[in-house]
N, C-alpha and C positions, 0 to 999 in steps of 0.2 A: 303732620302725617295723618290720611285720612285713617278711622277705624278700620275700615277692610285691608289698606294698606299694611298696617299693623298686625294681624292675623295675618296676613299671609305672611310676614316678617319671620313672625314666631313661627308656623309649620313649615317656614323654609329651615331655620335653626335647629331644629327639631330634626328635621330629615337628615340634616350636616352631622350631627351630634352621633345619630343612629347609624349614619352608615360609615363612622368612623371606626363606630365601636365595634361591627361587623365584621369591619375590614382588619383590623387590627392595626398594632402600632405601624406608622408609614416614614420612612425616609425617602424625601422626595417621591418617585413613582415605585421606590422596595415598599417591600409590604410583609410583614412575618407571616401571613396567609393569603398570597397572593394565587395560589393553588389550592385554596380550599374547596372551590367549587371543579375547575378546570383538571384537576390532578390529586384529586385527595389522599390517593397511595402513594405520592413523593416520597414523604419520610419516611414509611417502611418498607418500601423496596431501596432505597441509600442504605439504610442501617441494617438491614438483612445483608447485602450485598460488602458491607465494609465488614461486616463481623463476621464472614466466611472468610474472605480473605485478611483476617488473621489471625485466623486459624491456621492458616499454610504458610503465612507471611507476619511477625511479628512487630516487625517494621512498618506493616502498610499503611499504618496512621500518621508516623513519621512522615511519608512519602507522599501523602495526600493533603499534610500540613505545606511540604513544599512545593508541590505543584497551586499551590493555591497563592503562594507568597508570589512564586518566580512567574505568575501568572500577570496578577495583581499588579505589580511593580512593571508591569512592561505595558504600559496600553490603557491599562486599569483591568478590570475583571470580568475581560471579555472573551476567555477561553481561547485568546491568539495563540497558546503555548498551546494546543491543543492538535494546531491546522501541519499534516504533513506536508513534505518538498513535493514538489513534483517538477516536470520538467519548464515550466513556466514562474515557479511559486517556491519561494524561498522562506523557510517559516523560521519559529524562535528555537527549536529542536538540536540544532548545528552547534550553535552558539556556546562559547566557553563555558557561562556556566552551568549552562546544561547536558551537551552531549556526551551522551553514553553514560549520562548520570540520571533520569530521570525517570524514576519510578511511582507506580500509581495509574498509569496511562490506559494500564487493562481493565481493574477497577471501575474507572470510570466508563470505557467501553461496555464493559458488562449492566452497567447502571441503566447505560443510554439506553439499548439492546432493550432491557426488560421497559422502561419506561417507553419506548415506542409504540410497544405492543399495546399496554396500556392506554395510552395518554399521547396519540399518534402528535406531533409537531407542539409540542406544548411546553415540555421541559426545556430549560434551554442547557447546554453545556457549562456555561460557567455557574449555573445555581447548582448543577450539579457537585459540582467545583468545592465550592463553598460548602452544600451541606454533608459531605461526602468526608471534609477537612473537620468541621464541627464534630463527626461521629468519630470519626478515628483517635480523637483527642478524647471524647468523651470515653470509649471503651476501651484507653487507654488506663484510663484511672483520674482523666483532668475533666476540667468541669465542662459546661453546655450551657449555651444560650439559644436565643429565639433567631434563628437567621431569617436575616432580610432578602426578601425574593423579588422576583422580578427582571434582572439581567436577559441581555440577549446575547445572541454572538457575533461575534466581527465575522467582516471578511476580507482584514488585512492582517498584517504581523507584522514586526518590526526587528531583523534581526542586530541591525545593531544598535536597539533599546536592551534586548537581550545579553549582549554585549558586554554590556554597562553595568549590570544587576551588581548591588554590592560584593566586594570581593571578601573570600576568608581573610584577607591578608589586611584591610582596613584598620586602620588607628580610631579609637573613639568619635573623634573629630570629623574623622570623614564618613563614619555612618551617621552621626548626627545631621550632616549635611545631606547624605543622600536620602535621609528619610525629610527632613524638613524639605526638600525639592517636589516630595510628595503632599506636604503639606501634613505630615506626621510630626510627632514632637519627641522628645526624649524617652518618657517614659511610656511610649508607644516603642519605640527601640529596644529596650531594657526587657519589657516583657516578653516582647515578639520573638527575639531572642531567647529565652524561656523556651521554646521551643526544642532548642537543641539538648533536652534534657532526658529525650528519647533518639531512633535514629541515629545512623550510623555516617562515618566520612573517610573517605578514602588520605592514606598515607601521604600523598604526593599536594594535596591539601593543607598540610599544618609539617613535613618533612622539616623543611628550613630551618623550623623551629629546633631539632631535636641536635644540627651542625652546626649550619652555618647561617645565622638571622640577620638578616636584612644586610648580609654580604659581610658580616663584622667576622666570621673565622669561628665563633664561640657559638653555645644553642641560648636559646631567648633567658633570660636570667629572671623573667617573671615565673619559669615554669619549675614546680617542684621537682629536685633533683631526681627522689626516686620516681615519680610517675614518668619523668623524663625518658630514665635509663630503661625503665620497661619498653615504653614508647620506640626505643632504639632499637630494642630486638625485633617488636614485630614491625616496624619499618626503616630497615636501613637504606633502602632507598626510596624515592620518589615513586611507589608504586600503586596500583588499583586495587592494592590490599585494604580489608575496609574493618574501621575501626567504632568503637563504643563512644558516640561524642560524650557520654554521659555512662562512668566505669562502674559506676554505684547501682542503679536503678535502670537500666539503660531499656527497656520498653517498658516502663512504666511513666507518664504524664507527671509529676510530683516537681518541685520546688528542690530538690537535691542537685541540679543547676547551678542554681546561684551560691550552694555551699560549695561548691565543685570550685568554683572562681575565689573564693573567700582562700580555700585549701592551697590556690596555685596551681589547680586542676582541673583548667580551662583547654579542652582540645584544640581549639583553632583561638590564631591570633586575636580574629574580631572576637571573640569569646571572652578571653585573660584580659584586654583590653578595656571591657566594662569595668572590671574591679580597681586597676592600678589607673585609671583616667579619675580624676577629681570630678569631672562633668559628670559622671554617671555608677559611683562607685557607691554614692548614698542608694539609690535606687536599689543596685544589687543588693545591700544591707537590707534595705527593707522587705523586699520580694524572697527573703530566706524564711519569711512567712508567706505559707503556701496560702492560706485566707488572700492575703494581700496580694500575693502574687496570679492567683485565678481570678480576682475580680478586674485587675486589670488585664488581663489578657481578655480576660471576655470582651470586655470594652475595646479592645484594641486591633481584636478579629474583627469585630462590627464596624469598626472605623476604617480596617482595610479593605474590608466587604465591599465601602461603598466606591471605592478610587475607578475612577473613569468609565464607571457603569455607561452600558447603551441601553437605553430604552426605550420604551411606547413603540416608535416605525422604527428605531435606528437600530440596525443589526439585522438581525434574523435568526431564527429558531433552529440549530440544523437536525438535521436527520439522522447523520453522523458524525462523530466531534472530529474527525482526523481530517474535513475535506469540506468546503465552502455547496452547499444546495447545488 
């Protein structure tokens, strides 16, 4: 190698190094500061805009953790749950496990709304998604990580991906599998699950459980008698009556979850399920340390962040999240 060749080697390595460091950590084309120049007020208009609404709405972190999951898991995390019907356009909104469940929706509208004005075509819908889900957890009482940015929006849906979203009703085995389909592992499950330690679930959702389970005449024999017979009164039927997934601590972010499943005081099947399953009951034990259980959840938002992102040309930026440019 001649000398000049070699200088120029090292002020190319130099420049690489530099504008790493600039850029901050990168996954793939996300970037933890991929809006540092283009939208510098991102994260305080998301966090101003999540911590108003919950103030009216106690829940709304709950609700912004789930739009990001039931996002995420359909497509990857391109704000398809995002896109309304119309008369040509059939979106993921319908769909079992969503409709007339889905909360958060305004939220985010609200976000877009201010971020336009700001930051005309820049923000996209599903980072919003994302950092929107991050604050809601964090002003919860749970912990905060650095989200990775950069995502675009689709302009397809997929309703019967939507469809398909894990069920409450799921045995260990079968969410092991549909997260491993995603290319998630177990205790990406175990944690993420975590979740339901705030937010609430409708009666007709975990009912079965309280009569008649999985069609046997008797209620599910994993669940504690007396949380059972409470459970009875306020839902004797299969109703849109809506329940504390978490009876302890129920809008606060904490680890009181996975004691909740230890107790036999797991609200929905896929819930109690973690505990009495051998595959993943060590896990639950572990994660009743809240230390251990927010650093894996950080990690395991970050890793659902990145599922089927669009980026660089692919997608588009929209203007409004409810309708394709």
């Amino acid at each position: 190698m001649m000398k000049g060749d070699s200088q120029r080697l090292r002020l190319l390595l130099t420049f690489s190094t530099v504008t790493a460091f600039l850029l901050g950590p990168v996954h793939g084309q996300l970037s933890t500061s991929f809006y540092s120049t283009s939208c510098p007020s991102v994260f305080t208009t998301v966090r101003s805009a999540v911590s108003n609404a919950l103030k009216s709405d106690p829940r709304a972190g709950a609700k912004l953790v789930r739009l990001f999951f039931h996002d995420c898991f359909v497509q990857g995390c391109d704000a398809s749950l995002l896109l309304d019907d119309t008369s040509s356009f059939k979106g993921e909104q319908t769909a079992g496990p969503n409709a007339n469940s889905l909360g958060g929706l305004d939220v985010v509208d609200t976000i877009k709304a201010s971020l336009e004005r700001a930051c005309p075509r820049t923000v996209s819908c599903a980072d919003i998604i994302a950092i929107a889900a991050r604050d809601g957890v964090a002003l919860a009482g749970g912990p905060t990580w650095n989200v990775e940015l950069g995502r675009r929006d689709s302009t397809t849906a997929s309703l019967s991906q939507a469809n398909n979203l894990p069920s409450p009703a799921f045995t260990a085995s079968q969410l092991i599998s549909a997260f491993q389909a995603k290319g998630m592992n177990t205790n990406d499950l175990v944690a993420l699950s975590g979740a339901h330690t705030f937010g609430k679930a409708r009666c007709r959702m975990f009912q079965s459980r309280l009569f008649n389970f999985q069609n046997t005449g008797a209620p599910d024999p994993s669940m504690d008698v007396t949380f059972r017979n409470s459970l009875r009164n306020t839902c004797p039927t299969a109703s849109d009556t809506e329940v504390n997934l978490d009876q302890g601590t129920p809008v606060t972010f904490d680890s009181q979850y996975y004691k909740n499943l230890q107790n036999k005081r797991g609200l929905l099947a896929s819930d109690q399920t973690l505990q009495t399953s051998s595959q993943t009951s060590g896990l639950v034990n572990t994660f009743t340390s809240q230390s251990a259980f927010f650093n894996q959840f950080t990690t395991s938002m970050i890793k659902l962040g990145r599922l089927g992102v669009l980026t660089g040309t692919r997608g588009q930026i929209r203007t409004q999240c409810g309708k394709i440019n």
